[in-house]
C-alpha positions in Angstrom: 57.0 -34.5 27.6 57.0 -30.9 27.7 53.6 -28.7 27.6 52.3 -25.4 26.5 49.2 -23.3 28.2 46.8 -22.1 26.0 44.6 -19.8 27.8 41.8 -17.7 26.8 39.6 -15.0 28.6 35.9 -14.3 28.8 35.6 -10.8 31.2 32.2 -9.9 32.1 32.4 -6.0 32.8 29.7 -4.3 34.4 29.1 -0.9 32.9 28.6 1.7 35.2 25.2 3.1 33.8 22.4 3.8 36.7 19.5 1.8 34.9 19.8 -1.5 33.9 20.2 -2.0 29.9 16.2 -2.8 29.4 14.7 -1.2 32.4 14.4 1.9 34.7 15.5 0.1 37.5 18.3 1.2 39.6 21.8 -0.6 39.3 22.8 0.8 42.7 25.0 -1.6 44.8 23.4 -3.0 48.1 20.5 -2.7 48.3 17.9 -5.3 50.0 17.4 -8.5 47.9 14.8 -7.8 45.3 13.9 -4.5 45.6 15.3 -3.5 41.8 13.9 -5.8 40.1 11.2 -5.0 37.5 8.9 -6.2 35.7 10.8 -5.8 32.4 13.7 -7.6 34.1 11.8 -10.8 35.4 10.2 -11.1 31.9 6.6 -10.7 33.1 3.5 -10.9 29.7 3.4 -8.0 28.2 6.6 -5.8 29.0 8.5 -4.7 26.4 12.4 -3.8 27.1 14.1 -0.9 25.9 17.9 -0.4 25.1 20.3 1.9 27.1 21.7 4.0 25.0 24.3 5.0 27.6 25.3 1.2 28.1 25.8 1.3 23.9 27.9 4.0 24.1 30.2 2.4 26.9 30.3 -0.6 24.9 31.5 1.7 21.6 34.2 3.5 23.9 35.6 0.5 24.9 36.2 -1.0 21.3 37.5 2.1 20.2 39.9 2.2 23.4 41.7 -1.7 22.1 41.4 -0.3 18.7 38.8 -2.6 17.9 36.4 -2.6 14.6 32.5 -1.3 15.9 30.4 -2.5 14.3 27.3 -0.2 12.5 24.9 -3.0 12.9 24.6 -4.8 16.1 21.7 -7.7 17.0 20.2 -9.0 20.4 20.0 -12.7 20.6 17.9 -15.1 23.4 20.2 -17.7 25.0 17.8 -20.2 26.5 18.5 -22.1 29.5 17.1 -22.9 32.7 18.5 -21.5 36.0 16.6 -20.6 39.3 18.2 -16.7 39.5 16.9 -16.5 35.5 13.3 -16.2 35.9 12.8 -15.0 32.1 14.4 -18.6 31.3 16.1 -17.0 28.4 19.3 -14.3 28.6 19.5 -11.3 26.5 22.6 -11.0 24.6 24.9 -11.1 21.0 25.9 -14.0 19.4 25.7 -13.5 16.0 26.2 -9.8 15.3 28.2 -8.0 18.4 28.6 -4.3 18.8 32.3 -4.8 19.2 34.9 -7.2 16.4 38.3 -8.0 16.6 40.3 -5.7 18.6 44.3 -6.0 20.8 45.5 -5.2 23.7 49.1 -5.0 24.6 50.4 -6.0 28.2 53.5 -5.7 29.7 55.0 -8.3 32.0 57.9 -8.1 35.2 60.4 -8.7 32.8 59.3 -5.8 30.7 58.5 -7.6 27.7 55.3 -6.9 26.1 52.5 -9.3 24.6 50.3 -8.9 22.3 46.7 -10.6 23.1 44.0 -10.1 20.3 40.6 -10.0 21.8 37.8 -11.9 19.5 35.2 -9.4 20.4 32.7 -7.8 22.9 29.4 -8.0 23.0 26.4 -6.5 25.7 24.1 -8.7 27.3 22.0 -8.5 30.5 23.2 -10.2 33.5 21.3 -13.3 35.8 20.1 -12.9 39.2 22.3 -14.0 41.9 22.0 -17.4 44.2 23.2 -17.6 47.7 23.7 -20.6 49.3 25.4 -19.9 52.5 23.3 -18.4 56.1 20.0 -19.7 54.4 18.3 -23.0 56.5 14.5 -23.6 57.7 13.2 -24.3 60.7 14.3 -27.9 60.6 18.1 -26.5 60.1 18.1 -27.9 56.3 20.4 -26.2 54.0 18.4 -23.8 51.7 19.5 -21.1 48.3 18.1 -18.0 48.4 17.5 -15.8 45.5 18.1 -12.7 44.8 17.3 -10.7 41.6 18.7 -7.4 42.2 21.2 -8.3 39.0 18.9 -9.2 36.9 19.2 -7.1 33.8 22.5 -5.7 34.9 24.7 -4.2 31.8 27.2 -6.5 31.0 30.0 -6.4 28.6 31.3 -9.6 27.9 35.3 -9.5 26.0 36.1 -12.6 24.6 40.3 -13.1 24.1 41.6 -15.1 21.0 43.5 -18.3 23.1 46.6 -16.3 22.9 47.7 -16.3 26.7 50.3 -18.5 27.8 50.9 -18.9 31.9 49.0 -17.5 34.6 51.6 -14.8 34.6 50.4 -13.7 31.1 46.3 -13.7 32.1 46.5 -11.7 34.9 48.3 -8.9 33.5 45.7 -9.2 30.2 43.1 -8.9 33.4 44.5 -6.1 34.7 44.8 -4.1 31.4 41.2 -5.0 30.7 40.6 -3.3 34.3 42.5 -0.1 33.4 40.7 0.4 29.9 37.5 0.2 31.8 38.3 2.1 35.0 39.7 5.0 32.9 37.4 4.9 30.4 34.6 5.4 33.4 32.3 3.0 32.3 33.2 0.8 34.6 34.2 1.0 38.4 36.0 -2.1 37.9 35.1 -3.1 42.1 35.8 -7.1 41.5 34.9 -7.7 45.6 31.4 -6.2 44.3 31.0 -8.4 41.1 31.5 -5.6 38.8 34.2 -7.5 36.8 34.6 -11.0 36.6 35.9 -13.6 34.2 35.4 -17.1 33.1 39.1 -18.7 32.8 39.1 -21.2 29.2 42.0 -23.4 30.0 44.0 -26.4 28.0 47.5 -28.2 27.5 48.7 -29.6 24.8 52.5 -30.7 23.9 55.0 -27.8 22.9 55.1 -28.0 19.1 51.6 -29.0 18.5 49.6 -26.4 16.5 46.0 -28.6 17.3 44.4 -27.2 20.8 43.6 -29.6 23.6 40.1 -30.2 25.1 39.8 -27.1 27.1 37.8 -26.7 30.8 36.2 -23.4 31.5 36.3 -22.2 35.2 33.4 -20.1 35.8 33.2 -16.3 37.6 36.9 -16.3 39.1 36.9 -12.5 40.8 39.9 -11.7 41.8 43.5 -11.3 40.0 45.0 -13.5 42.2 42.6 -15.8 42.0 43.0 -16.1 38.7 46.6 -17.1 38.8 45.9 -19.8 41.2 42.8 -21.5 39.5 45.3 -21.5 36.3 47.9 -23.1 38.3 45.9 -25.8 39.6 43.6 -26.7 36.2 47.3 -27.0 34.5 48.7 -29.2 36.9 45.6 -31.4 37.1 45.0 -31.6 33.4 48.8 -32.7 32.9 48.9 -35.2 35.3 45.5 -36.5 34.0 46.8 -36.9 30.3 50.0 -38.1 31.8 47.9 -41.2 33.8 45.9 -42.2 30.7 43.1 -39.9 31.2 41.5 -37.5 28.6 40.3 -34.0 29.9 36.4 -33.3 29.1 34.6 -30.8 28.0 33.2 -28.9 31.2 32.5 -26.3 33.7 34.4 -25.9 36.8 34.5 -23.9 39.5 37.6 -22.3 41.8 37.4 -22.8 45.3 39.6 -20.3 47.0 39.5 -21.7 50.2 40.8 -25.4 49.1 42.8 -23.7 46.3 41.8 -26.0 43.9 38.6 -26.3 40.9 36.3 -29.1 40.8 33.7 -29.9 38.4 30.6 -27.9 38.0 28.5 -29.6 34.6 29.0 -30.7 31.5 30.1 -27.9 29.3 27.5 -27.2 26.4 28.0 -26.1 23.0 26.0 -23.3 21.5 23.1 -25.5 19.7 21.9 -26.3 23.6 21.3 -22.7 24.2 18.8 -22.3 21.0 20.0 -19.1 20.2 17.5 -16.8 18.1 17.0 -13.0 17.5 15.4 -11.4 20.3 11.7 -10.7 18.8 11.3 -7.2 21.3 14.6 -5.2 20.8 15.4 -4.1 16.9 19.3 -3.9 15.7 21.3 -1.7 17.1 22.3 1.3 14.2 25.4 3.2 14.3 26.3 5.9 12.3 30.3 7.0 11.3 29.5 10.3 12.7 28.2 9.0 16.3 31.4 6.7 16.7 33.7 9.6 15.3 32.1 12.1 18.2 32.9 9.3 20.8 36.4 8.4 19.6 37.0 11.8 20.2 35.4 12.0 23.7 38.2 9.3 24.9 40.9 10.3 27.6 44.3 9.4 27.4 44.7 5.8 27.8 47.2 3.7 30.0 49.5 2.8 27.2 49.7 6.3 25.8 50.1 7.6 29.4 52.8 5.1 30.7 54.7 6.2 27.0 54.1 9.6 27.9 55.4 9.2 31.5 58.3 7.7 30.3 59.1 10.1 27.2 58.9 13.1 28.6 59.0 13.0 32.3 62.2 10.4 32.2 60.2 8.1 34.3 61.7 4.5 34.6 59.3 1.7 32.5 58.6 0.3 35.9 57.5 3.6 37.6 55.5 4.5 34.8 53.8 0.9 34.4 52.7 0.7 37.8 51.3 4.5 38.1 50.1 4.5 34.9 48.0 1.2 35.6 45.7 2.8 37.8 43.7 7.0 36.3 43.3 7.8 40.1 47.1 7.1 40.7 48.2 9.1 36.9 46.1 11.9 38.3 47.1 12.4 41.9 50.8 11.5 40.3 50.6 14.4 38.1 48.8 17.3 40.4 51.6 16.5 42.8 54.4 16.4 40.2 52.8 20.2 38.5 53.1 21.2 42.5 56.8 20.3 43.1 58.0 20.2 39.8 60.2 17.2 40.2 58.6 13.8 37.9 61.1 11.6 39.9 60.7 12.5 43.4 57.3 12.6 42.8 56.8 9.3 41.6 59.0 7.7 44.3 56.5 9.7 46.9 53.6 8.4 45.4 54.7 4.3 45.2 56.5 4.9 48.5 55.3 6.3 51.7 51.4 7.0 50.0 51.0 3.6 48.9 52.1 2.3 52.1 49.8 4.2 53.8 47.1 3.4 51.6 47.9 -0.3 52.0 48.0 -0.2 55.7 44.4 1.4 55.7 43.2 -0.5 52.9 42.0 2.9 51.4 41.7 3.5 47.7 44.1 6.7 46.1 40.8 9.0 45.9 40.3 8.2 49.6 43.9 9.7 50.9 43.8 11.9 53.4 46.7 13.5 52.0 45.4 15.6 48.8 48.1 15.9 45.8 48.8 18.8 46.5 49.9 18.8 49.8 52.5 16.0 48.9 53.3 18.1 46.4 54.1 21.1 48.7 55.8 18.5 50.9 58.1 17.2 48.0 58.8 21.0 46.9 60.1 21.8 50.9 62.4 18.9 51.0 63.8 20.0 47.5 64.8 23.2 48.8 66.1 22.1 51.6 63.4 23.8 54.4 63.1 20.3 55.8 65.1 17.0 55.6 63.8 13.4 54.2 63.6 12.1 57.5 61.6 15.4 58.7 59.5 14.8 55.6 58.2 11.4 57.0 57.3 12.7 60.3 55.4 15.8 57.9 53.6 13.0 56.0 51.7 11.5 58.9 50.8 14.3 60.5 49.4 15.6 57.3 47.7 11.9 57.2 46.3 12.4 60.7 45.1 15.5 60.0 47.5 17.5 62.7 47.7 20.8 59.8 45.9 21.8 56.4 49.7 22.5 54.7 53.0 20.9 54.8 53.9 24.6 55.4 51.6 24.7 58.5 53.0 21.1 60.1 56.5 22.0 59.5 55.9 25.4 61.8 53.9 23.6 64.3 56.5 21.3 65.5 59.6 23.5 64.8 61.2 20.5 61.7 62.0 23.8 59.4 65.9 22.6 58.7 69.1 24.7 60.0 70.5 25.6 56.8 72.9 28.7 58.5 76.8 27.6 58.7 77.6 29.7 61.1 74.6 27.8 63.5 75.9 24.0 62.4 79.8 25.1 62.6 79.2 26.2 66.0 77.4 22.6 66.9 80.2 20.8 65.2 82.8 22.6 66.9 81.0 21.8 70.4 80.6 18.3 69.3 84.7 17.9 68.1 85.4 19.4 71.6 83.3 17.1 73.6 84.9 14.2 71.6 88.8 14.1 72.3 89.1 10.1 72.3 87.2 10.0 68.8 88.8 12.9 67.3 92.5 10.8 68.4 91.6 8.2 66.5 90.0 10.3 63.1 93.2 11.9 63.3 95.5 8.7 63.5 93.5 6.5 61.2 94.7 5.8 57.5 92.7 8.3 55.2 90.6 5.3 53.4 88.7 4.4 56.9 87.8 8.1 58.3 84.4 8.0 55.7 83.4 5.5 58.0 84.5 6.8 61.2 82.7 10.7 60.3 79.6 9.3 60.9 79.9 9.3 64.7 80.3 13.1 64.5 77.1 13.5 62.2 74.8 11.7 64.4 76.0 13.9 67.6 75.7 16.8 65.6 72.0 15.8 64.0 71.3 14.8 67.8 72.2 18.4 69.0 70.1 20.1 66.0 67.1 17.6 66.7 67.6 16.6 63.4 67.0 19.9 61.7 70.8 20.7 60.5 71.0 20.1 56.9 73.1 16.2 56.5 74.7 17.5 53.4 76.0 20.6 55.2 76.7 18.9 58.4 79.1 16.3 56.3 80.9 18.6 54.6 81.9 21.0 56.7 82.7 18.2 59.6 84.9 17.0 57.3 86.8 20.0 56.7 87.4 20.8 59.7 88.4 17.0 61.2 90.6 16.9 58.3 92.2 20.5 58.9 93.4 18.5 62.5 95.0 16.0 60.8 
């Protein structure tokens, strides 16, 4: 039998305000366990919480950025349940009424077709506390959970996919649109190593041609891309071979152990009666009028999709170059600055995904932490385009730069003497010293049939680049070496 995916996506964003959603307390990343965590948060008689407007207006910027309806009138709902990192017993959030209805997002995959996924809707909540059960025993060496609420009340928004993802393939590239609408909308910083975006992965099978789903498992706070694609993998193959052996999939939980590779079952999964949903009692609806959504739609910065067309369109970029610089704004802007410096889309593009994001890769250092600024790969692009250095000299240019050996391309190329010979008279005198110091290959130039000298001409270019110390210009060195072996023939 053959089967289909069905796949469905519930990304918890954490918006980048610096107060949490109902409190004055600090959001900031790292600091010691439960020393942000305020009375509002932890629920304590007789608080009262308050909304961020900021975390609202991230919330609007984001629906208008998947062209998603906002909606004027927004309610806060209690989800009760009982977990040790929820000391309020009850989560703050929108079931009912969410600030953001049906919106899409278009991805594109390696083979440059493009999906459409439709995204249910989004809708702010606070997040829990966090539990950690590793490095925690007692003085008997027993096994213990800490707990610590620095989280709690955290600005979330949760986006909630239609089931319109098919492989792994197709959910990760969803993912990593999500993380570019966020990242260059700024409400987000998108950091999924420091739980700022996460997802919980709905997954079923059901045979190709059926229109009814199958029983679906959700796997809970998967945090990486690639993680993603492998807790997909696995709940596919396991749910397959389950049907296949008589089994039925359940209803549940589960969670993704990267180390094993593998889920395993977490609980029961509960429907939405067990959470006793109700109107939050403290926090009135949330009012919006056309005029505030207008000024914010407005506000937004060019997106990924209209920059990747835009990169393509105008600057002649190829759909890959332009998808994968596009994906990232830090990586469109340094692109661009270095691009307005040399003037030349192409080379600047092959720069950027080339020898920066090698560099960057090797140092594990994000784009806005280079230590070579835009522009000075920009002036480094402009000197190999007109011909003051070569593309090999350029490389040796680029790490010094990265090291910090000059403030200029300018500056590095003077310092250790890689400005290229560009005057004939200076390479025909080093070709003619190299032909005369090479009798026994010039013989054989001369004597060979006239489709295998090409081949045979690159002896004479490496002696003469060896002479210059690479600094002749190749395309000046090739021609006129090959003139004057030719004139002996």
């Amino acid at each position: 039998m053959q089967w289909e995916t069905v796949i469905g996506l519930e990304v918890h964003v954490q918006l980048a305000t610096r107060s949490k959603i109902f409190s004055g307390a600090s959001t900031a990343f790292g600091a010691e366990a439960n020393t942000q965590a305020s009375a509002v948060d932890l629920g304590m008689p007789g608080t009262l919480p308050v909304v961020n407007e900021q975390a609202v207006a991230m919330a609007v910027q984001f629906g208008l950025g998947v062209n998603a309806e906002i909606a004027e009138t927004s309610v806060f709902d209690r989800k009760n349940y009982f977990y040790a990192d929820l000391p309020k017993g009850y989560q703050t959030s929108q079931m009912y009424y969410p600030i953001v209805g049906p919106g899409e997002l278009d991805i594109r995959l390696d083979n440059d077709v493009t999906r459409r996924i439709r995204i249910h809707h989004a809708h702010l909540e606070e997040d829990a506390g966090k539990s950690l059960h590793e490095s925690f025993t007692d003085d008997g060496g027993r096994e213990m959970t800490g707990i610590d609420l620095n989280r709690a009340g955290t600005p979330l928004l949760e986006i909630v996919s239609e089931p319109d993802m098919r492989s792994a393939k197709e959910a990760s590239a969803y993912l990593r649109a999500i993380h570019s609408i966020v990242t260059y909308l700024g409400i987000s910083d998108g950091n999924m190593a420091e739980g700022s975006m996460r997802c919980d992965v709905n997954v079923s099978v059901r045979p190709k041609g059926q229109a009814e789903f199958g029983t679906r498992a959700e796997i809970k706070n998967v945090n990486s891309f690639r993680f993603v694609e492998h807790a997909i993998a696995f709940e596919v193959e396991r749910q397959i071979e389950l049907i296949e052996d008589g089994g039925e999939v359940v209803q549940e939980t589960r969670l993704f152990d990267p180390d094993r590779d593998e889920t395993r079952s977490m609980r029961t999964k509960e429907e939405a009666n067990d959470y006793r949903y109700f109107p939050c009692p403290d926090l009135l609806p949330i009012v919006l009028d056309q005029a505030y959504i207008d000024h914010l739609r407005d506000a937004l910065p060019e997106l990924p999709a209209a920059k990747r067309e835009r990169f393509e369109d105008e600057l002649g970029l190829s759909a890959y170059d332009a998808s994968v610089i596009a994906a990232s704004r830090d990586m469109a802007d340094y692109f661009e600055e270095a691009m307005n410096v040399c003037g030349d889309a192409k080379q600047a593009a092959n720069w950027v995904q080339g020898e920066l994001s090698a560099a960057l890769k090797r140092e594990h250092l994000e784009v806005g932490e280079s230590p070579v600024s835009a522009r000075q790969l920009g002036e480094l692009i402009a000197r190999v385009k007109d011909d003051t250095i070569s593309g090999k000299a350029a490389k040796q240019v680029f790490q010094a730069l990265w090291d910090g050996q000059g403030d200029s391309a300018d500056a590095v190329i003077e310092a250790k003497g890689l400005k290229q010979v560009t005057d004939t008279g200076a390479i025909e005198a080093m070709i003619d010293d190299v032909i005369a110091q090479s009798p026994k290959q010039v013989a054989q130039y001369v004597e060979a049939e006239p489709d295998k000298r090409g081949k045979m001409i690159g002896y004479f270019v490496g002696q003469v680049m060896k002479a210059s110390r690479g600094t002749a210009n190749p395309q000046q060195v090739n021609q006129l070496l090959k003139e004057k072996l030719d004139a002996l023939v």
